[in-house]
Wavefront OBJ file of the C-alpha trace (Angstrom):
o trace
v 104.514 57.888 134.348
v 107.572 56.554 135.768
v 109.846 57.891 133.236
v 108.239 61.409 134.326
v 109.191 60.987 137.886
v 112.685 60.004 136.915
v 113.068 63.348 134.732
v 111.779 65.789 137.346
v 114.065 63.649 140.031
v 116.782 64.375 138.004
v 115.774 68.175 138.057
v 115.357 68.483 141.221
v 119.147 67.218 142.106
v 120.869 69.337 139.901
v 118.247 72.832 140.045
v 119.387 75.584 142.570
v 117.629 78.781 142.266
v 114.063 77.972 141.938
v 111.703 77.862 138.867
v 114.012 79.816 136.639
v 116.951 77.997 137.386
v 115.394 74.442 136.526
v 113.503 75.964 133.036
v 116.441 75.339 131.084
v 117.146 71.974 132.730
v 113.363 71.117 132.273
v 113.581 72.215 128.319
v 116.902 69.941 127.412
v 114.740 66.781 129.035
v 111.223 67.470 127.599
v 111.991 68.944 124.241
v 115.490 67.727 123.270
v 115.862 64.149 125.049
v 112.591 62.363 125.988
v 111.155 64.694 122.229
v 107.416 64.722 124.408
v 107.124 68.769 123.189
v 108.436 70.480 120.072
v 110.352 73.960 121.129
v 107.193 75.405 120.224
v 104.478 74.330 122.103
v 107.075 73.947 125.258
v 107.353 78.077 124.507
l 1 2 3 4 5 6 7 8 9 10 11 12 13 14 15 16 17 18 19 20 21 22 23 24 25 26 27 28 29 30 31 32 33 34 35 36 37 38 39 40 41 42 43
């Protein structure tokens, strides 16, 4: 749970222009770096 926080922290520094802005920054963590989604099921 912890770990989640940290990701969405991080987000939430570097995100400027709302939802669409942070997708991309939200897809690297979740499907690329922490591997909790495939591409697919993040889609």
């Amino acid at each position: 749970m912890i770990s989640l926080f940290l990701v969405f922290l991080k987000i939430g520094f570097f995100a400027f222009g709302g939802g669409y802005g942070a997708l991309s920054l939200i897809q690297d963590e979740i499907v690329y770096v922490n591997q909790w989604l495939d591409l697919e099921t993040f889609i």
